[in-house]
Residue, then its C-alpha position, 0 to 999 in steps of 0.5 A: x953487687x948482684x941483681x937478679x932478673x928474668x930471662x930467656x930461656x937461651x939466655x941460661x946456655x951461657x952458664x948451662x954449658x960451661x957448669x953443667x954441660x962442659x964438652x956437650x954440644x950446646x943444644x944439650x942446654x936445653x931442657x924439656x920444659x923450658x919453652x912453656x909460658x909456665x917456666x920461669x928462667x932467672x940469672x944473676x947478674x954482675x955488671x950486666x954479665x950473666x954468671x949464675x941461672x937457675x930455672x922454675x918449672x911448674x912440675x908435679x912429681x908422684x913421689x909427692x902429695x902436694x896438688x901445686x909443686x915446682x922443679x928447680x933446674x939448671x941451677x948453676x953458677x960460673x966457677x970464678x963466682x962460686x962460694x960467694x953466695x950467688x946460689x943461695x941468692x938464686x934458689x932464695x928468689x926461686x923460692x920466693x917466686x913459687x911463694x908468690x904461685x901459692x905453690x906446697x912444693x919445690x923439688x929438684x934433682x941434686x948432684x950428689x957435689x951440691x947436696x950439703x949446700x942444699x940441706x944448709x937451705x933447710x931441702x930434705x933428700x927423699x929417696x936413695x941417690x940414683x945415676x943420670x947417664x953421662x952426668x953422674x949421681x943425684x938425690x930428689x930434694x924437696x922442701x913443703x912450701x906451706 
């Protein structure tokens, strides 16, 4: 069974660094952002082991109208754990999260891998794919909240 609760920021590095930062020095986990009292960090937990984060920034981005936007990051789960739901659950309780801030729009950067899971969640791309240095290709996705 999976329980979802809040963390500490540091907690996130034990999933960051194996999925999204493998052979990086650990201190590359950590995101600008992710000490603010307005960020939210969340993992999901089987048995009291962390094997998936994903992080809330309270984050406006200008190619967007909306006054109250959030930014998921760090999204990720350990591989024996993928395919099984666990993302979903993660970005659903995000969602929900930023429902209960009475936020208009959640946005994020997307690898290029996880685009298709994304759109099964009802995001939407909103400009051409661009490449983050030593990281490899993304797409800005969003989804309008209200």
């Amino acid at each position: 069974m999976i329980t979802i609760r809040e963390i500490d920021f540091t907690t996130t590095f034990a999933v960051r660094h194996p999925v999204l930062r493998e052979g990086k020095p650990i201190e590359t986990c950590f995101f600008e952002g992710d000490d603010l009292p307005t960020t939210q960090h969340f993992g999901a937990f089987v048995n009291k082991k962390i094997i998936g984060v994903v992080s809330v920034y309270q984050n406006k981005k200008s190619t967007f109208n909306a006054d109250k936007q959030y930014q998921i990051r760090g999204m990720a789960v350990l591989d024996v754990f993928q395919k099984k739901g666990i993302g979903e659950q993660l970005v659903l309780h995000c969602e929900q999260y930023i429902l209960e801030q009475n936020a208009e729009l959640i946005w994020f950067n997307a690898r290029e891998s996880a685009v298709g899971f994304y759109e099964k969640l009802n995001y939407q791309k909103s400009e051409a794919p661009f490449l983050i240095q030593d990281i490899g290709w993304h797409s800005v996705m969003y989804k309008k909240m209200v």
